[in-house]
N, C-alpha and C positions, 0 to 999 in steps of 0.2 A: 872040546877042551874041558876036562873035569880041574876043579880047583878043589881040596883038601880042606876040610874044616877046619882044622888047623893052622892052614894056610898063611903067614901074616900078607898074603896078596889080599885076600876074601876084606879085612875090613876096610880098606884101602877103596873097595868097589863101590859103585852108587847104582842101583837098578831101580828102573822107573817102569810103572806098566805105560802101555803104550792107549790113550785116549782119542776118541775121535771127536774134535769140537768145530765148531762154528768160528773161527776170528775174525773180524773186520777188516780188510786192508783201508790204510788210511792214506788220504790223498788228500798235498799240502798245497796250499794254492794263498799268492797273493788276494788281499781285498782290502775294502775302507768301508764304511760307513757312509748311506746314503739316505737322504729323505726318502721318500715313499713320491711316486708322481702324485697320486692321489690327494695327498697332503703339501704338494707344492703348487700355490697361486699364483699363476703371474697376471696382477691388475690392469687391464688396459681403462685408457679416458674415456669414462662414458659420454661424454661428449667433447666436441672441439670448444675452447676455450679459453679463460688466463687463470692460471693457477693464484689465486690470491691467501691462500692459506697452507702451509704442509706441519702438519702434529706429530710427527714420525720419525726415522730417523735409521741406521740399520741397527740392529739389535734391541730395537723397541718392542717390550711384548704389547700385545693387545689383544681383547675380549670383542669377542663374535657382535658386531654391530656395532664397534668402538668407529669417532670419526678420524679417518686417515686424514683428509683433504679434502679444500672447497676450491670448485673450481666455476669462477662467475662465463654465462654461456648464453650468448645470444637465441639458441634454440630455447633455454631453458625459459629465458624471459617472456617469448612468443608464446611456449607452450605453455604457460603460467598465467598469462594475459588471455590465452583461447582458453583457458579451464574458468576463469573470472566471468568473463562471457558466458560462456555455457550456462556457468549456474543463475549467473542473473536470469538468463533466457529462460530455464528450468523454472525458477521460482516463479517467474511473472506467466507464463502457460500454466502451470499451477493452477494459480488462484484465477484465472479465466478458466479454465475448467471447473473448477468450483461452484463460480459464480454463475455459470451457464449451466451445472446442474440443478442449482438450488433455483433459477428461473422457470426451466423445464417444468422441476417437481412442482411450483408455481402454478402450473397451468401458462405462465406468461410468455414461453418464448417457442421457437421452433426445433424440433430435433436435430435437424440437422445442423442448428448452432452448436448443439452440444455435440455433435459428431466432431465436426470441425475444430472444436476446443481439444475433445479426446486427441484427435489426429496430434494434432501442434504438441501437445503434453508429451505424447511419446516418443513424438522425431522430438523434442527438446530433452528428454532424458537419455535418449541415446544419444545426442552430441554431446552432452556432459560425461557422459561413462566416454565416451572417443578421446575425451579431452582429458581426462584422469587418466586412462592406459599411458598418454601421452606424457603424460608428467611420468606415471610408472616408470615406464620405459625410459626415461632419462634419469632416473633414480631418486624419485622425490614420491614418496605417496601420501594420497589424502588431496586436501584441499589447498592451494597456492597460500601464501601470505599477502598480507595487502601491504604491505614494503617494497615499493618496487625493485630495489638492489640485492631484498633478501629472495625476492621470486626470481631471479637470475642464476643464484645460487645452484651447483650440483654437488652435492655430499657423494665422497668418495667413503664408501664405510669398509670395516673389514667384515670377511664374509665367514672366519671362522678364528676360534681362538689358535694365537700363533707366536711368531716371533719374526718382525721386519726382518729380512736379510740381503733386499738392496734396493736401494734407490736411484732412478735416474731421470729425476727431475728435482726442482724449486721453485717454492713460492715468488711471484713475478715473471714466468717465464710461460709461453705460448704454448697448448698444446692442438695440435692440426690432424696428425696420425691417429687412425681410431687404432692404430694395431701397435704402436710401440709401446713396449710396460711402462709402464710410472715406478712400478715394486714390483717388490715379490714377497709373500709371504709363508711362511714354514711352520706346521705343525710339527714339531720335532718329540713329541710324546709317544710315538710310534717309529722308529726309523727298520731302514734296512740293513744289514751286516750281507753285501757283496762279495763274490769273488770271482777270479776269473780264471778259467780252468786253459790248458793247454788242450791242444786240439788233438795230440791222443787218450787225455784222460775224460774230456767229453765226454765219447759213448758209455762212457761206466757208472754214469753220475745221473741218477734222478730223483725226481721230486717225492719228499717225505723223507730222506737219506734224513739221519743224523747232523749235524754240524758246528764243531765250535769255533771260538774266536778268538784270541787275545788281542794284546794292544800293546806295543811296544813301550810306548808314553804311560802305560797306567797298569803296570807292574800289578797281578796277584788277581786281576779281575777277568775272571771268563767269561764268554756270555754263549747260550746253548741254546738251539734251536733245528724243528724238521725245515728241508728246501722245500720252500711252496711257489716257487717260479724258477724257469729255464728259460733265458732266451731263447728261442727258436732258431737262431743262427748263429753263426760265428763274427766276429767283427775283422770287417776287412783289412785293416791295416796290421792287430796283432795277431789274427788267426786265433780266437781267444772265444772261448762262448762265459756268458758270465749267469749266475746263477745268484739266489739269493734269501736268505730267510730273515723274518719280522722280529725285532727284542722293542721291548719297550725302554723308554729314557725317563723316567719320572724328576730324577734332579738334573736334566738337563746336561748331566756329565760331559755323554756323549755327542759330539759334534759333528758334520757334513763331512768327508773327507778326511777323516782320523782310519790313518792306517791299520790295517786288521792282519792277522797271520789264521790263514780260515785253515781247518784240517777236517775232511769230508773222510766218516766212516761209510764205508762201502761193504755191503755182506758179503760173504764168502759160503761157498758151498761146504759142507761138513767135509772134515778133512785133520790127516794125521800130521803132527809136530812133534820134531824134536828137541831137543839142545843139541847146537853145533857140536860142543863137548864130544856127543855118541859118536860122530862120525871119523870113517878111518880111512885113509887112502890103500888099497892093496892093490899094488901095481896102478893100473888105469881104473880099476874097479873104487865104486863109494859103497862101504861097506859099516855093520856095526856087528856087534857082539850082542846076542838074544839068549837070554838064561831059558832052554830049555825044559829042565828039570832043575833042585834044587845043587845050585855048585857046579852045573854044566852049563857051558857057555857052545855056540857056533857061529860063525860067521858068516852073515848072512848081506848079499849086495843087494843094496835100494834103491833108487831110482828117484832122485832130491832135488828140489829146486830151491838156492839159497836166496834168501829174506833178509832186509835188514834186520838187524839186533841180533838176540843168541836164539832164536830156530829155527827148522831147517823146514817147507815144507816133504812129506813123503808123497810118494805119485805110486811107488810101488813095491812091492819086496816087505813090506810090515803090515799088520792086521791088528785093530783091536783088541787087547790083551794081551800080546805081546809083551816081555817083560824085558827091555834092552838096558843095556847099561852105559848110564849118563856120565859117570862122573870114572876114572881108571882103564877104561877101554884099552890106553895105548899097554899098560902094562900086560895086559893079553896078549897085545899085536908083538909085543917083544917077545913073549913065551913058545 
């Protein structure tokens, strides 16, 4: 179809060359906001005991070594009353050692007193060191205090800078289970932005993709990040594999379970687009109009797979450089 210079059809036309680019197809998936495991502690009772103190509370920050709770511990007493002993025992082999040297080097006593003194001196410093792990290990280090009620004592500290986020005990109440938590504490300076994908968009989705986030509650704030975890399966109840990338939360904004709207860019192999505009129905045929030469037009059938919004992927029938026309086509199809 030649069109006339003159034409008043010709300025009416829109011709585009025809580009071969790279788009992303984006994939929309529910998600919230998650701690990180790594940064979530759940405290259990270093030992059985009564809780006679709790400084905490939920949503209390606290500094790495701050004291959560004391919890008064009949182990704690034992093992505080064996470290007391020990070191007495330690100090008094000591100075028999000492003094069994200082005889020896005398001339005045027998070696093997001074054997016998070494021997004692050693086994007495390693049941002090047995007797210190012992306290270690119930969470007291150094050396006991001479208060007896304060040697009972086991300090619950915190183990890293956080923010309480539950508690399930009080001061006066028994604790007997080494395994149930007392808290739980949250580094929330680092969280996860989760999502969770539909089980056929699964296989298209991996780690290092793109991903961003909004937040329904907090209007205008994006947050962007590469996936650097995939679950390794799907979860049996939604059929759902969930995926996840790191943002940081410096003012705390962001909180555990604040709903996210996650969209996962996915590459695409290089590949031709249109505007739906170009395309034309002729008969059963998907066809557009390609300017040949300057003000000729032909009709040419493609082979399209339609996309949300306005383009069209091509699969076949159009080549790079192509010059089709976007915007008037039908008024060709009329001619």
């Amino acid at each position: 179809m030649i069109v006339d210079a003159d034409s008043p059809l010709l300025p009416r036309l829109a011709v585009e060359t025809v580009k071969v680019e790279e788009r992303p197809k984006t994939i929309d998936a529910p998600g919230e906001i998650a701690a990180e495991p790594a940064r979530t502690i759940s405290l259990l009772p270093p030992v059985a005991g009564h809780i006679v103190r709790m400084d905490v509370a939920p949503g209390t920050r606290v500094k790495r070594g701050q004291l959560l709770a004391l919890i008064a511990s009949g182990d704690m007493a034992q093992a505080s009353s064996d470290e007391e002993k020990a070191r007495a025992a330690f100090t008094l082999a000591g100075d028999q050692y000492e003094r069994a040297r200082h005889v020896v080097g005398a001339g005045g006593g027998a070696v093997k007193d001074l054997e016998s003194a070494r021997t004692a001196y050693a086994q007495a410093r390693s049941e002090l060191d047995r007797a210190r792990d012992r306290l270690a290990a119930l969470g007291r280090d150094g050396q006991a205090g001479t208060d007896a009620h304060a040697g009972s004592l086991v300090p619950l500290t915190a183990p890293i800078d956080g923010v309480i986020d539950t508690v399930s005990v009080a001061a006066g109440m028994n604790v007997t289970d080494p395994t149930a938590v007392m808290m739980t504490l949250l580094d929330t300076r680092m969280l996860w932005v989760t999502a969770d994908l539909a089980e056929d968009q699964a296989p298209l989705v991996q780690a290092g993709m793109t991903a961003h986030a909004t937040f329904p509650v907090l209007p205008g704030l994006q947050l962007s990040g590469a996936l650097d975890g995939l679950r390794p399966s799907l979860q049996a109840d939604t059929r759902r594999r969930t995926v996840h990338f790191e943002v940081t939360n410096p003012t705390g904004t962001l909180l555990p379970h604040l709903y996210a709207h996650v969209a996962i860019a996915v590459p695409q192999p290089p590949e031709i687009t249109i505007p739906q505009t170009a395309i034309l129905m002729n008969n059963d045929a998907t066809t557009v109009f390609v300017e040949v030469r300057p003000h000729v037009f032909r009709r040419r059938t493609v082979d399209i797979v339609y996309d949300d919004g306005t383009n069209s992927r091509v699969l076949s029938g159009l080549a790079a450089g192509d010059r089709v026309v976007t915007q008037g086509a039908v008024l060709l199809n009329d001619d």
